[in-house]
N, CA, C and O atoms as CSV, one atom per row, in Angstrom:
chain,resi,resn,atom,element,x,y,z
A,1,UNK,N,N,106.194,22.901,107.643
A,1,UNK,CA,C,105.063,23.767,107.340
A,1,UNK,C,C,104.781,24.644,108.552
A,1,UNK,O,O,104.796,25.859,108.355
A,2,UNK,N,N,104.531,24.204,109.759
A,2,UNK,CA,C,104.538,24.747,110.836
A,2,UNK,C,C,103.399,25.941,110.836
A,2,UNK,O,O,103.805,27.097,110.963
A,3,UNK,N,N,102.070,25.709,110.707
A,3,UNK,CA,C,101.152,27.147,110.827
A,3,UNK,C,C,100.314,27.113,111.709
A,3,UNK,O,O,99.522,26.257,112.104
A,4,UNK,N,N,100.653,28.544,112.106
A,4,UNK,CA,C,99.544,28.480,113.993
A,4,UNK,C,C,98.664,28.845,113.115
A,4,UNK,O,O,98.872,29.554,112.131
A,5,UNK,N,N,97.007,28.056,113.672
A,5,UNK,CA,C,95.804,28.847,113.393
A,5,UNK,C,C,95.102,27.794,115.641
A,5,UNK,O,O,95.595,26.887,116.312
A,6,UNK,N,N,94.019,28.588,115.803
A,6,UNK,CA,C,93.681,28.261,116.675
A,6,UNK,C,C,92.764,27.547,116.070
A,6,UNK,O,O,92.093,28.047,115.168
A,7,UNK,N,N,92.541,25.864,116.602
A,7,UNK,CA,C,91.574,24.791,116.160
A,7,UNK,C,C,90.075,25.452,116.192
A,7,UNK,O,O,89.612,26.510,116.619
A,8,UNK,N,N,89.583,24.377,115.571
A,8,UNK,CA,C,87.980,25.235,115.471
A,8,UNK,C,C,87.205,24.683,116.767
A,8,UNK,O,O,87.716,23.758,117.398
A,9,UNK,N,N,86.170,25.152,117.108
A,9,UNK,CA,C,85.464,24.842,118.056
A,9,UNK,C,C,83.908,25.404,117.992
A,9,UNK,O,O,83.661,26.347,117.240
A,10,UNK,N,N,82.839,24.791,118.814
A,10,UNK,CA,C,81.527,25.342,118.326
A,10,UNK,C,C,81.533,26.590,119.331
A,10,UNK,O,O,81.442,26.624,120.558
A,11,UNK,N,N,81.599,27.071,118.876
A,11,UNK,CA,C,81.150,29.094,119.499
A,11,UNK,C,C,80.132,28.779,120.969
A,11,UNK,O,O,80.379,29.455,121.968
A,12,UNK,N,N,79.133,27.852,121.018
A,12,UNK,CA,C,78.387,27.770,121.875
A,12,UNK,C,C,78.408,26.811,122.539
A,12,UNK,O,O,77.340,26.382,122.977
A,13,UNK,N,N,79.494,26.228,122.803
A,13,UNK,CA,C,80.451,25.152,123.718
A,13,UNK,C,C,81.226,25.218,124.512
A,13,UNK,O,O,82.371,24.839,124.264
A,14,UNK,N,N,80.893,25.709,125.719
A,14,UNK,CA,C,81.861,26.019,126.746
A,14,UNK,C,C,82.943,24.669,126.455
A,14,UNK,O,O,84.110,24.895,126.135
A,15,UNK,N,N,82.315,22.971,126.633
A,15,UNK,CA,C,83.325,22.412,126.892
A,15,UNK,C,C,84.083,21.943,124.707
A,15,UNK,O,O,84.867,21.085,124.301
A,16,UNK,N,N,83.599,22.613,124.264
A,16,UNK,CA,C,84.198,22.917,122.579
A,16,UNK,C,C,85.319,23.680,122.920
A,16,UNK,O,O,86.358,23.028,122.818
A,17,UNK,N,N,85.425,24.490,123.179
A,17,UNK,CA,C,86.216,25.857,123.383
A,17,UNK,C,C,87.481,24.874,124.510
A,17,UNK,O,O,88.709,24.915,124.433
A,18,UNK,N,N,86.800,24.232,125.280
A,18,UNK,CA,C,87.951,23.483,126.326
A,18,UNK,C,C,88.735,22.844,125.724
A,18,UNK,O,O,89.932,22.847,126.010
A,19,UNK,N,N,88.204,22.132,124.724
A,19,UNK,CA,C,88.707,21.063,123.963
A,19,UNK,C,C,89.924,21.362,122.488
A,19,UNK,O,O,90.851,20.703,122.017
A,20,UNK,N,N,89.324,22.630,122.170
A,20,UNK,CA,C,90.433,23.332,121.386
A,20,UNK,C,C,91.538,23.909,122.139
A,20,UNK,O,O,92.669,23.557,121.804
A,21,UNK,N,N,91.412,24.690,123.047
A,21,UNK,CA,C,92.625,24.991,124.368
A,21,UNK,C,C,93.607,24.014,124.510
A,21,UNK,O,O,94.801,24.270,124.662
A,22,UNK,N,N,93.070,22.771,124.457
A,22,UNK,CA,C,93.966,21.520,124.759
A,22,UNK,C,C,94.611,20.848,123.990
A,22,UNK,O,O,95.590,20.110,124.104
A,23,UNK,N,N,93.654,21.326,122.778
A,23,UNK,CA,C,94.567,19.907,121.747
A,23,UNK,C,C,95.560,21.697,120.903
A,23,UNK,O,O,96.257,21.676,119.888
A,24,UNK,N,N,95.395,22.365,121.364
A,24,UNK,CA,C,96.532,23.649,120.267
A,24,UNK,C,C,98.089,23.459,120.453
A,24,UNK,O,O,98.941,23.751,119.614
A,25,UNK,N,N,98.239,23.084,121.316
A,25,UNK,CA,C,100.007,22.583,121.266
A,25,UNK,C,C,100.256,21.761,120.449
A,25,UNK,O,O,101.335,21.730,119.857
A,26,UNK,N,N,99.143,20.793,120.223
A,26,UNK,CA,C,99.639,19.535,119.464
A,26,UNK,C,C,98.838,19.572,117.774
A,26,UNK,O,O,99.123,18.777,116.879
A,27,UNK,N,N,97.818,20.685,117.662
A,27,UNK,CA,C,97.175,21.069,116.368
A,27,UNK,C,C,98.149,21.023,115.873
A,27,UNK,O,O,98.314,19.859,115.508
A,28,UNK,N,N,99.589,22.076,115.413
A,28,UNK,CA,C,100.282,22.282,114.921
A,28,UNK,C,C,100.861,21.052,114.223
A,28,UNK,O,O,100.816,20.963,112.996
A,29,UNK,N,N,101.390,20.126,114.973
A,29,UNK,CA,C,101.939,19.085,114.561
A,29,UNK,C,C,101.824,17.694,114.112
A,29,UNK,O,O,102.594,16.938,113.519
A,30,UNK,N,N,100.037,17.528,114.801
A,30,UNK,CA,C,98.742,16.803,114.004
A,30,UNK,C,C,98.648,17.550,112.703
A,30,UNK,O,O,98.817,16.681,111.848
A,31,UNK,N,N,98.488,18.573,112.174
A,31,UNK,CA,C,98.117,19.161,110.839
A,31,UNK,C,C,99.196,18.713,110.025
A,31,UNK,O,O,99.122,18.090,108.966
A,32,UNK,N,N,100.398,19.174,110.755
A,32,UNK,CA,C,101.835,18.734,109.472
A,32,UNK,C,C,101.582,17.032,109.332
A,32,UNK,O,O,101.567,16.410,108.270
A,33,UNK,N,N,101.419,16.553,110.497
A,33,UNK,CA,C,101.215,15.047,110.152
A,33,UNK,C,C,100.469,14.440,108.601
A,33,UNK,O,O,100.931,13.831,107.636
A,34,UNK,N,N,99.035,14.990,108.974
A,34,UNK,CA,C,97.925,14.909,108.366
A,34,UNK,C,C,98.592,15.523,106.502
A,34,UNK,O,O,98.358,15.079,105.378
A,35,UNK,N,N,99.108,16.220,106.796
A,35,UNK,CA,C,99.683,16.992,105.353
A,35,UNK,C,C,100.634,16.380,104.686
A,35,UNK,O,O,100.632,16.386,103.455
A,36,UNK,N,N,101.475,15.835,105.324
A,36,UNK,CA,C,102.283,15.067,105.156
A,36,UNK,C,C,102.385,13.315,104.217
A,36,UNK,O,O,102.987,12.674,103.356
A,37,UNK,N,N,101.374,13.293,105.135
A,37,UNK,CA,C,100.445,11.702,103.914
A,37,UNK,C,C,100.201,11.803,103.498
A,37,UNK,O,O,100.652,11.072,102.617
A,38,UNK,N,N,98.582,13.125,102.717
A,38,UNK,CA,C,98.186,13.520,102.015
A,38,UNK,C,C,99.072,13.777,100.796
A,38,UNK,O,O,98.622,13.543,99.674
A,39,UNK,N,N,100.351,14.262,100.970
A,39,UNK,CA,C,101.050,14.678,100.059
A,39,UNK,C,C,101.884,13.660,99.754
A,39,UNK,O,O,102.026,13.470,98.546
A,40,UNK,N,N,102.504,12.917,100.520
A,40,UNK,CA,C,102.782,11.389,100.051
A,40,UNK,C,C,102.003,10.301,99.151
A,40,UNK,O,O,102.511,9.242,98.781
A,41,UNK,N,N,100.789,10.694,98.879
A,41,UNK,CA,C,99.907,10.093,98.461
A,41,UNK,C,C,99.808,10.300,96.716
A,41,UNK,O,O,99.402,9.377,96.010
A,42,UNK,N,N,100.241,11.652,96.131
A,42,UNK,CA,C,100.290,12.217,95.082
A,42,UNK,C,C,99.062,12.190,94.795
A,42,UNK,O,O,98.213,12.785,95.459
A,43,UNK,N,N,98.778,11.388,93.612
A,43,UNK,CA,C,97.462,11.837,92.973
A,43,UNK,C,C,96.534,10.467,93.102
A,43,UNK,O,O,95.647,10.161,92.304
A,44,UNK,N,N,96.913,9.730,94.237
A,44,UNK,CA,C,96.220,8.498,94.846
A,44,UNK,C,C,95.156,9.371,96.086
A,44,UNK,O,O,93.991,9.180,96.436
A,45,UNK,N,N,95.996,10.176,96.421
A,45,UNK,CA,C,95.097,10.972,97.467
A,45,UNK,C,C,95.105,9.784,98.841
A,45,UNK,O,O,95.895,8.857,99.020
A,46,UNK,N,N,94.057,10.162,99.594
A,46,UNK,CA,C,94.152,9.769,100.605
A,46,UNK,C,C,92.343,10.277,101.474
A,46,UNK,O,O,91.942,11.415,101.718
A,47,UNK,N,N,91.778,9.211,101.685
A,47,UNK,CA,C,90.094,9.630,101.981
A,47,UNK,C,C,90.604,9.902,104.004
A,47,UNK,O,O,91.783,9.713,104.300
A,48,UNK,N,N,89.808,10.231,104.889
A,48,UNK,CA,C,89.800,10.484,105.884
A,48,UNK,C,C,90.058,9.264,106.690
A,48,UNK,O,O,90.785,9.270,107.683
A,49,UNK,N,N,89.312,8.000,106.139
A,49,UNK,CA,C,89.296,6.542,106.753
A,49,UNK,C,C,90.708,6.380,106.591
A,49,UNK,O,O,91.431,6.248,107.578
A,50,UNK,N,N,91.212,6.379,105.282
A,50,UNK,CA,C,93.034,6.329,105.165
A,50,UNK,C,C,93.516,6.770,106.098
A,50,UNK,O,O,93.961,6.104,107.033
A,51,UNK,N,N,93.515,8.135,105.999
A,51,UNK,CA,C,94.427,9.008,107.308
A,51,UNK,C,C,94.891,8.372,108.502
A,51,UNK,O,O,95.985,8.023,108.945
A,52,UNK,N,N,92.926,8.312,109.120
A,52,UNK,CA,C,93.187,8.163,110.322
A,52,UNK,C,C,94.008,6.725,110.680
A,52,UNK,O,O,94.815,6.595,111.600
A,53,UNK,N,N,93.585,5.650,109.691
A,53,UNK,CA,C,94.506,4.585,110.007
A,53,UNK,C,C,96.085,4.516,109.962
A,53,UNK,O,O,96.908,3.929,110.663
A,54,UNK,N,N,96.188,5.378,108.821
A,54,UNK,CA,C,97.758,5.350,108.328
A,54,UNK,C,C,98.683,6.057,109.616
A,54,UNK,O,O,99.804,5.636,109.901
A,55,UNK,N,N,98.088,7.078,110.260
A,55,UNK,CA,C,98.233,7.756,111.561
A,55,UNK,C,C,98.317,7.302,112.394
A,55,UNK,O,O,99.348,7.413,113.057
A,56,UNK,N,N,96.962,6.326,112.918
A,56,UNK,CA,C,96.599,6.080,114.371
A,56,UNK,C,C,95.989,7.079,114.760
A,56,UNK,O,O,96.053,7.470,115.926
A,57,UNK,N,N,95.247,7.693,113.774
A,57,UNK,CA,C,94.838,8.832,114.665
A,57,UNK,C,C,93.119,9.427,114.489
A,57,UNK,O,O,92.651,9.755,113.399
A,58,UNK,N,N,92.210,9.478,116.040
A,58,UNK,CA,C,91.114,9.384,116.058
A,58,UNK,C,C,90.232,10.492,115.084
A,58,UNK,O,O,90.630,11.650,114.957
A,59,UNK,N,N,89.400,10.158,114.636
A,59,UNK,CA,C,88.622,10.865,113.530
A,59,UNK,C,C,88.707,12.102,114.317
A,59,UNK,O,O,89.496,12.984,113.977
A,60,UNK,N,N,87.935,12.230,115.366
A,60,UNK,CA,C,87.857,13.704,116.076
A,60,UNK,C,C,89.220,14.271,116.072
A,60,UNK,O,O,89.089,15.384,116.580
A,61,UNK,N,N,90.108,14.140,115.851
A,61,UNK,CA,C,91.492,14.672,115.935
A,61,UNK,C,C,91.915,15.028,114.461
A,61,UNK,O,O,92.519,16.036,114.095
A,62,UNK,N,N,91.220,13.404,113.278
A,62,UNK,CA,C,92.490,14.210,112.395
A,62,UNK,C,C,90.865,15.085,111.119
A,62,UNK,O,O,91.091,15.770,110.122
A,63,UNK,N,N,90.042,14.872,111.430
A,63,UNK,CA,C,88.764,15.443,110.677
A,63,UNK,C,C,89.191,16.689,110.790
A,63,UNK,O,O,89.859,16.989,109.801
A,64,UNK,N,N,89.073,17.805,111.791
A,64,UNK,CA,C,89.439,18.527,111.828
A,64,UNK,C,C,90.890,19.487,111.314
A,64,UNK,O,O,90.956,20.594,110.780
A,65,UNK,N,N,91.668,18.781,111.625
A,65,UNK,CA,C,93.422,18.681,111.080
A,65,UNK,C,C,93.145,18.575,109.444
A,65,UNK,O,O,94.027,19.249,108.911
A,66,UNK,N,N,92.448,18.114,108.635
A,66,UNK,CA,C,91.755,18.151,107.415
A,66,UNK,C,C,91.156,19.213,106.999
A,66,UNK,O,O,91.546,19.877,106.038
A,67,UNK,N,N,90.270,19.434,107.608
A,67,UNK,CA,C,89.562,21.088,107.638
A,67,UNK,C,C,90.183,22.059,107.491
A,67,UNK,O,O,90.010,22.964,106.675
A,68,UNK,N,N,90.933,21.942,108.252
A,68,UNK,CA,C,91.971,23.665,108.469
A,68,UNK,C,C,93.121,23.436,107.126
A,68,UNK,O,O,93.324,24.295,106.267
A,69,UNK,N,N,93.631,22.414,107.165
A,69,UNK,CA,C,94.164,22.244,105.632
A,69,UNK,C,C,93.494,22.358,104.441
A,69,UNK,O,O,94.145,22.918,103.559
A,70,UNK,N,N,92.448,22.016,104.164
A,70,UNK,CA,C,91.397,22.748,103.233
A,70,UNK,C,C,91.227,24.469,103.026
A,70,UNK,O,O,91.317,25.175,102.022
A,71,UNK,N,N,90.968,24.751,104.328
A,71,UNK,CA,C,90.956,25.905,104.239
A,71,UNK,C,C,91.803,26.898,103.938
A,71,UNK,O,O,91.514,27.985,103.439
A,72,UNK,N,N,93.395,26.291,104.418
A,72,UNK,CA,C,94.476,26.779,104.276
A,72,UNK,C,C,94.967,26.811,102.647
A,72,UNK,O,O,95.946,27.201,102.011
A,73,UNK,N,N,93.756,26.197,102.398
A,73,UNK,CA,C,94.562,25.834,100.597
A,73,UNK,C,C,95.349,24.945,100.319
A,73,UNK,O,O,95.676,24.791,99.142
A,74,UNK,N,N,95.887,24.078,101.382
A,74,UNK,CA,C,97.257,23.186,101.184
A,74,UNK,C,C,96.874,21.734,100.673
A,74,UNK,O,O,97.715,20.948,100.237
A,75,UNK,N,N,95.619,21.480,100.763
A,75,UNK,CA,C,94.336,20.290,100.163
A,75,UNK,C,C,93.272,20.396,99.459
A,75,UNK,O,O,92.460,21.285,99.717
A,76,UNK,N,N,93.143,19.818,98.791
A,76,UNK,CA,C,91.424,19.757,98.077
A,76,UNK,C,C,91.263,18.050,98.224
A,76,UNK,O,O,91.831,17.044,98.651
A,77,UNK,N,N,89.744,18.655,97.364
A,77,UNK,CA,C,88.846,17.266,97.460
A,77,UNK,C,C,89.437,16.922,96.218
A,77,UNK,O,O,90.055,17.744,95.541
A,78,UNK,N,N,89.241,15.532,95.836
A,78,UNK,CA,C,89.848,15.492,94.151
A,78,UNK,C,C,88.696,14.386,93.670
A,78,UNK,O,O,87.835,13.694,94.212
A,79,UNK,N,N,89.098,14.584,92.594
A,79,UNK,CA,C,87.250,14.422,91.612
A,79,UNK,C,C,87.312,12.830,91.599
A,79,UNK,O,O,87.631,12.270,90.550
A,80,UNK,N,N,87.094,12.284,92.439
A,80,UNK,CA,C,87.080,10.865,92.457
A,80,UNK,C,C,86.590,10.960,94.039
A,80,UNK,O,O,86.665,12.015,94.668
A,81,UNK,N,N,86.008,9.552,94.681
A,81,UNK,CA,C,85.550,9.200,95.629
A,81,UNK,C,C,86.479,7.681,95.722
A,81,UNK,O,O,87.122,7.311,94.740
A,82,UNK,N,N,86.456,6.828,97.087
A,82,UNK,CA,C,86.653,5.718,97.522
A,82,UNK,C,C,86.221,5.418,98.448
A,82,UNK,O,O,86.210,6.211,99.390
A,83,UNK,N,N,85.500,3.705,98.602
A,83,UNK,CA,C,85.009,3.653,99.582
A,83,UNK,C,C,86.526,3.175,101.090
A,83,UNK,O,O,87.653,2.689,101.007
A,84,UNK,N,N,85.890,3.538,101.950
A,84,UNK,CA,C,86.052,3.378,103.384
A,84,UNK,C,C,85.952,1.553,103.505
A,84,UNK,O,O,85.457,0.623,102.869
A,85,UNK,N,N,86.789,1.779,104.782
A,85,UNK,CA,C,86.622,0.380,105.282
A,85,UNK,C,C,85.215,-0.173,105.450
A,85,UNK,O,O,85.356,-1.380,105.648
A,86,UNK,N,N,84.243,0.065,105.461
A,86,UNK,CA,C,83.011,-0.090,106.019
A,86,UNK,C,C,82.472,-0.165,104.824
A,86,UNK,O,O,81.341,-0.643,104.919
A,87,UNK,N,N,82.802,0.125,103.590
A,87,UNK,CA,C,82.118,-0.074,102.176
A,87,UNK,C,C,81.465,1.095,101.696
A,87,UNK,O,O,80.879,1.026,100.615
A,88,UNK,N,N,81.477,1.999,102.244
A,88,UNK,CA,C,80.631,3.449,102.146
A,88,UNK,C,C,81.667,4.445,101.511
A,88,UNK,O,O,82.834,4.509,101.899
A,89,UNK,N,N,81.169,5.182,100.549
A,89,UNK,CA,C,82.035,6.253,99.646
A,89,UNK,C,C,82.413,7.276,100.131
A,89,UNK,O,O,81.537,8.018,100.576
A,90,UNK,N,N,83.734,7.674,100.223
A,90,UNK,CA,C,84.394,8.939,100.752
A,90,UNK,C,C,84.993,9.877,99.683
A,90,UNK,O,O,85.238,9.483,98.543
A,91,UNK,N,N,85.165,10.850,100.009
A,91,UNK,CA,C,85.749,11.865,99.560
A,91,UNK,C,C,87.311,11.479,99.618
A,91,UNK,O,O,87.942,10.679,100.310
A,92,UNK,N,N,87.661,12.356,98.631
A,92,UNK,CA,C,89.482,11.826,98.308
A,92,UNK,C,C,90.024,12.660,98.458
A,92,UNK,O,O,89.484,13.620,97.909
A,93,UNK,N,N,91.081,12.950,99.049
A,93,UNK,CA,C,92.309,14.284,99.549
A,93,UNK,C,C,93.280,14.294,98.902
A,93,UNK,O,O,94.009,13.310,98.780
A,94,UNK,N,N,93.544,15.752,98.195
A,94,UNK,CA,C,94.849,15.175,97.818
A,94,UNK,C,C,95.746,16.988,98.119
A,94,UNK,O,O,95.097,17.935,98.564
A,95,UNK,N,N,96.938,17.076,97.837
A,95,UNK,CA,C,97.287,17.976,98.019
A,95,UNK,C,C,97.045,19.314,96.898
A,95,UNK,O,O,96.894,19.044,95.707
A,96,UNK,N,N,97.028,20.280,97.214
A,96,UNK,CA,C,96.424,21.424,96.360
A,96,UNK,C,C,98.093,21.704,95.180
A,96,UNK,O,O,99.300,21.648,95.414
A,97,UNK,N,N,97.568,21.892,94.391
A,97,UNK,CA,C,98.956,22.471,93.220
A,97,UNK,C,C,99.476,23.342,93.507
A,97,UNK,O,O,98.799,24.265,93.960
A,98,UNK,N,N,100.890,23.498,93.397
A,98,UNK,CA,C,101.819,25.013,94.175
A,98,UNK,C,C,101.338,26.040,92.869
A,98,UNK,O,O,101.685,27.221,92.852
């Protein structure tokens, strides 16, 4: 998939703005990650708590990596919820239809 976008960051965060600078080498290849399960998942989807476990990878890292795939069109939400490890209801990911 491979798509540069520059990570998001809060506009009024000097150390936001630091923090996107740093992780953009590796956005790229956190996102394909993140896309990658999601789409392995078919129409089981995959909630954020999934991800990050199935990954190893910290909410602040792959929440975002989620986002920009949303936006990109390459994910949606899908009309079902599941709860999280913690027992609390999440939203379900799944990949968007070509």
């Amino acid at each position: 998939m491979n798509l540069e976008l520059f990570p998001p960051y809060q506009k009024h965060s000097e150390p936001s703005l630091e923090a996107a600078v740093t992780i953009k080498p590796a956005a790229t290849k956190l996102r394909d990650k993140v896309f990658a399960y999601v789409f392995s998942q078919g129409k089981h989807g995959a909630t954020d708590d999934e991800i990050q476990v199935a990954l190893d990878m910290n909410p602040s890292t792959e929440r975002p990596r989620r986002v920009e795939l949303v936006e990109l069109g390459l994910i949606m939400r899908a009309p079902m919820n599941r709860k999280t490890r913690t027992g609390r209801q999440a939203s379900v990911w799944i990949a968007s239809a070509p």
